[in-house]
C-alpha positions in Angstrom: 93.7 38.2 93.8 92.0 38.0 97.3 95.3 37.2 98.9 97.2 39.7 97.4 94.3 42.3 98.2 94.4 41.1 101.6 98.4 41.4 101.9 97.6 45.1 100.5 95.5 45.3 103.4 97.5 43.9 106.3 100.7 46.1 104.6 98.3 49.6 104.9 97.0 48.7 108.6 100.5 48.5 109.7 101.5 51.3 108.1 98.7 53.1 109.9 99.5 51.7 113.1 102.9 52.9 112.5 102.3 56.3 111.8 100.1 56.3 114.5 102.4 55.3 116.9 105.2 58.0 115.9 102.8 60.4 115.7 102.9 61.3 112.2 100.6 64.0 110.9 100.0 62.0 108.1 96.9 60.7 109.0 95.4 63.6 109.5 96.5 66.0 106.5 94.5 68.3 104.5 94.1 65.6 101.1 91.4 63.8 103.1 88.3 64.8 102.5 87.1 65.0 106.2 89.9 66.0 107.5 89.4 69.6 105.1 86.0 69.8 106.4 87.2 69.8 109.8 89.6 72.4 108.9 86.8 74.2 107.4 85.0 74.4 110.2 87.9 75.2 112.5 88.7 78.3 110.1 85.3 80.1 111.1 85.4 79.0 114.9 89.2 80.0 115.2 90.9 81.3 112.0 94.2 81.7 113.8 94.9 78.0 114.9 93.2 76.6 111.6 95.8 78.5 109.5 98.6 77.3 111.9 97.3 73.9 111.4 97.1 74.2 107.4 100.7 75.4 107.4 102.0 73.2 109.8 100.9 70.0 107.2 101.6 71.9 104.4 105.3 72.5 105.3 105.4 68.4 106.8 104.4 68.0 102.8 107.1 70.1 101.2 109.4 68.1 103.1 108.5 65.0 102.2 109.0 65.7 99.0 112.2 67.6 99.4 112.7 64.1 101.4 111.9 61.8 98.4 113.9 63.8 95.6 117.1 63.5 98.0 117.3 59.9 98.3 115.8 59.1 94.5 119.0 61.1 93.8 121.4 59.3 96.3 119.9 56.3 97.9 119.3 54.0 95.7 121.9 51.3 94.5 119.1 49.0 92.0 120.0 46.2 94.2 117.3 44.8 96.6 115.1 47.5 95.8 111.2 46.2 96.4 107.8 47.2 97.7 108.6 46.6 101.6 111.9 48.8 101.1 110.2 51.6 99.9 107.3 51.6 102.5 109.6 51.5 104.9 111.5 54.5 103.6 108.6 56.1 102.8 107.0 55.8 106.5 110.6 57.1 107.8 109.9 60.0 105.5 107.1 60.7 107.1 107.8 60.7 110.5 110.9 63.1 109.6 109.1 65.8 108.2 106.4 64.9 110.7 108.9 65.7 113.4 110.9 69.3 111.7 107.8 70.9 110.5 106.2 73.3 112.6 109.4 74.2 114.2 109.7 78.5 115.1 111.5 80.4 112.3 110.8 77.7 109.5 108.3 77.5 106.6 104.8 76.8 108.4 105.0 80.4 110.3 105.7 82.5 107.1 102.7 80.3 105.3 100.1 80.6 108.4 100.9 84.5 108.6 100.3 84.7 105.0 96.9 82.4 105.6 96.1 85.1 108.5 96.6 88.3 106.3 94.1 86.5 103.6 91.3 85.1 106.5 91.3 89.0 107.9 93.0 88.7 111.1 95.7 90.0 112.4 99.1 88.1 111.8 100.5 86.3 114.5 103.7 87.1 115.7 106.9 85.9 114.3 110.4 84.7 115.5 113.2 86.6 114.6 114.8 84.1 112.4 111.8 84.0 110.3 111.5 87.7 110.4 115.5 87.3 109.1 114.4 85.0 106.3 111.4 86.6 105.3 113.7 89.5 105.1 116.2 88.1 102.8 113.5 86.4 100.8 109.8 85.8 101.3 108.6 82.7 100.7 111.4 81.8 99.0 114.1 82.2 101.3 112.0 80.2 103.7 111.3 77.7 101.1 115.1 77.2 100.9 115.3 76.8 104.9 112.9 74.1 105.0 114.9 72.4 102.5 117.9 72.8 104.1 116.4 71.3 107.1 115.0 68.3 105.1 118.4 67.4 103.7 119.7 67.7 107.2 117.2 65.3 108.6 118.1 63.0 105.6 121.7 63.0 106.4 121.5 62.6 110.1 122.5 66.0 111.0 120.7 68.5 113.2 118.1 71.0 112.6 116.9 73.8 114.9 115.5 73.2 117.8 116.1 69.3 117.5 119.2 67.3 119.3 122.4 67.3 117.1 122.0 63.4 116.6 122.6 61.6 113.5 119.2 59.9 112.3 118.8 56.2 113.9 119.5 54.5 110.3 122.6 56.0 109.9 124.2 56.2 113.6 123.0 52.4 113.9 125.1 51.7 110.4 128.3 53.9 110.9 128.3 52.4 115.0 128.0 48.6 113.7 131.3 49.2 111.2 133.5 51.3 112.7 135.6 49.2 114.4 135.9 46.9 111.8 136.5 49.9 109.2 138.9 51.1 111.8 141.0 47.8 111.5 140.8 47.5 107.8 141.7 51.2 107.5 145.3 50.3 109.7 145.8 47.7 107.5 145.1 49.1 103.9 145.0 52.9 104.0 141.5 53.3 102.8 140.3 55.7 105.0 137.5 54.0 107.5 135.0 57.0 106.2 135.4 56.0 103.1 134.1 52.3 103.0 131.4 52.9 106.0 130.2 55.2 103.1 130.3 52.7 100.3 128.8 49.9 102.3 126.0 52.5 102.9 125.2 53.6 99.3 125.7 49.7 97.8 123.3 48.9 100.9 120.8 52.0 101.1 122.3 52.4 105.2 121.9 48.1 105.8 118.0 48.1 104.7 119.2 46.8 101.0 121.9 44.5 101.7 122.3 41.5 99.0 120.3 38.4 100.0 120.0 35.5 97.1 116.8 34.8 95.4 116.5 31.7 97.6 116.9 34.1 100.7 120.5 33.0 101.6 122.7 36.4 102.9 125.7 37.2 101.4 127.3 39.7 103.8 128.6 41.3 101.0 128.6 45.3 101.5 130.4 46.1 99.1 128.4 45.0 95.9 131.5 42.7 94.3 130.6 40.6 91.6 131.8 36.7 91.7 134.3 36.9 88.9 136.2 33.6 87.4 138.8 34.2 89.4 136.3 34.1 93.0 136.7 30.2 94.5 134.5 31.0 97.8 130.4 31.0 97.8 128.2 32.7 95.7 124.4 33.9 95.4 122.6 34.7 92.7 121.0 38.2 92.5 118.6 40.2 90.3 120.2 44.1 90.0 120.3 47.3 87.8 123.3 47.7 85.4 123.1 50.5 83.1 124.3 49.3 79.3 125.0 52.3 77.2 123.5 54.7 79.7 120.0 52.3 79.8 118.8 50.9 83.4 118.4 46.8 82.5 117.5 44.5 85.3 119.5 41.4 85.2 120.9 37.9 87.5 124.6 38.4 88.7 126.3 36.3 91.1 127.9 38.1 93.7 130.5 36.9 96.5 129.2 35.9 99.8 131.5 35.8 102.9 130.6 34.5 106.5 130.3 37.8 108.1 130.9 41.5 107.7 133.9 41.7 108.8 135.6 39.1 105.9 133.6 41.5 103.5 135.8 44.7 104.7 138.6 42.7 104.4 137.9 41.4 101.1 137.3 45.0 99.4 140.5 46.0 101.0 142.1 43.4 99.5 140.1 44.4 95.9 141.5 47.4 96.3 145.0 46.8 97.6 145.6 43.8 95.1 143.9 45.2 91.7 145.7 47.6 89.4 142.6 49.3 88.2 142.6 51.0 91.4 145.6 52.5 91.5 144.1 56.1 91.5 141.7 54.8 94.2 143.9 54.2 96.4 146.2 57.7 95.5 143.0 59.4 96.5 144.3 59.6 100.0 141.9 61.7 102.0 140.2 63.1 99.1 137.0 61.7 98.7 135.7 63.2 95.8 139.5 61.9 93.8 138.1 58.5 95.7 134.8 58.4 94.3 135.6 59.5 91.2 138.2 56.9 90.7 136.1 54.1 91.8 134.1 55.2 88.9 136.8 55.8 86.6 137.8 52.1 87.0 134.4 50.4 86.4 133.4 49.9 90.0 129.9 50.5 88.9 127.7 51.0 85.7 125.6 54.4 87.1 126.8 57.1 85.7 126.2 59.2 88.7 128.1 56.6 91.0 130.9 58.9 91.7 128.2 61.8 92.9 126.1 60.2 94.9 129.4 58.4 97.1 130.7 61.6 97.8 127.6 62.6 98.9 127.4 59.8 101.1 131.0 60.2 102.4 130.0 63.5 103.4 126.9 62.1 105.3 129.1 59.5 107.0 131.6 62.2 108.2 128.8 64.7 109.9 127.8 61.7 111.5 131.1 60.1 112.7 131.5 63.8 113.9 128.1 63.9 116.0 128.7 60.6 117.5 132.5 61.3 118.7 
């Protein structure tokens, strides 16, 4: 128990110091005790830049959460899924809605004008695009721009104010395979898009990729199970399959392959070589025909498989898009 505690310790200190370091408002939000004192305080020294404050971490809230419900919904594949994973996501998170909210025109000057009316002062002025959604909405309508904006910073694409740069996760993945996805993508047909975007959901974006219970990498991208008819190496892996619509956990062995590049290769070949995928490979350009038929075939157990690829198609295109 004393190890573990201190582990639990060593893991919140870096967290800390990682926050700290990107500037996350995190460790300064409103749920701490002292931290609501101080805002206290500040509300009867200077109303105006304590209700800017309270809006600004309320808003960096919202998002996370807008944050979390978008990846529980697309990110997750069941494989490799553990504590250090989700701290990591969960500090990136952060940092994301650290970094949108506050911006002019979003959801933190609505709330702080709102704050202002209710303190007795006089409202601060607004920008004209939150004038333009407080017009076609309230609260609401800004509600759904700060959503908007989360989902943007989740896919990589750009939000007001901010560069039109994909986020570093996925430019770093979709830059490390495109050439090789290129190449595959001469050979087979598949478009390149298309299997950058699978190896990104089967890997959450190359923070989940499948690594034996002994620690030995697979390379494998793709998430292909080691059938009878597989003669190369193995590793043996503990995943999610859903059994009549039921999440189990269970061991599979899955192929491993030298490097990256022979598991591009050897999903092109899957698909090429395999009648199943017949209708995968009549998809053509249509990713949503794509997905579905991957699904259609047995490619995976979830039953949302089909929905969250396309989603993650889509993400991999605005981002091939912003990189050139």
């Amino acid at each position: 128990m004393a190890a573990a505690a201190s582990g639990h310790a060593a893991a919140s200190a870096s967290t800390a110091s990682f926050a700290a370091s990107q500037g996350v408002r995190g460790n300064r939000l409103a749920s701490d005790a002292r931290n609501l004192d101080a805002l206290r305080n500040a509300a009867g020294k200077d109303p105006k830049t304590a209700a800017r404050e309270a809006a600004v971490q309320f808003e960096a809230l919202f998002m996370q959460q807008v944050l979390k419900s978008m990846r529980a919904a697309s990110d997750s594949s069941g494989m490799m899924d553990n504590e250090a994973s989700r701290m990591g996501t969960d500090m990136l998170d952060a940092q994301l809605a650290s970094g949108s909210a506050g911006r002019p025109g979003g959801l933190a000057d609505l709330i702080a004008r709102q704050l202002e009316r209710q303190m007795g002062v006089t409202p601060s002025a607004t920008p004209a695009n939150a004038s333009l959604s407080a017009a076609r909405g309230g609260l609401g309508g800004a509600t759904q721009a700060a959503s908007a904006n989360a989902g943007a910073l989740a896919n990589g694409t750009a939000v007001a104010g901010a560069p039109r740069v994909p986020s570093t996760a996925v430019a770093g993945f979709v830059q490390q395979h495109s050439e090789v996805a290129r190449q595959v993508e001469a050979a087979s047909g598949i478009p390149a898009s298309f299997m950058i975007a699978q190896a990104a959901h089967e890997t959450g974006w190359g923070a989940k990729e499948i690594v034996g219970r002994d620690g030995t990498p697979s390379n494998n991208l793709f998430g292909i199970k080691a059938g009878a008819s597989w003669k190369g190496p193995t590793v043996d892996v503990t995943t999610t399959e859903y059994v009549n619509g039921q999440a189990q956990k269970v061991v599979q062995k899955f192929r491993a392959y030298a490097s990256h590049a022979e598991s591009f290769a050897d999903y092109a070949r899957l698909m090429s070589d395999n009648p199943r995928y017949a209708a995968v490979r009549a998809a053509g350009g249509d990713a949503t025909a794509f997905a579905q038929g991957l699904q259609n075939a047995g490619y995976a157990t979830d039953p949302a498989y089909a929905s969250k690829l396309a989603k993650v198609i889509q993400t991999t295109q605005r981002a091939q898009r912003a990189l050139g």
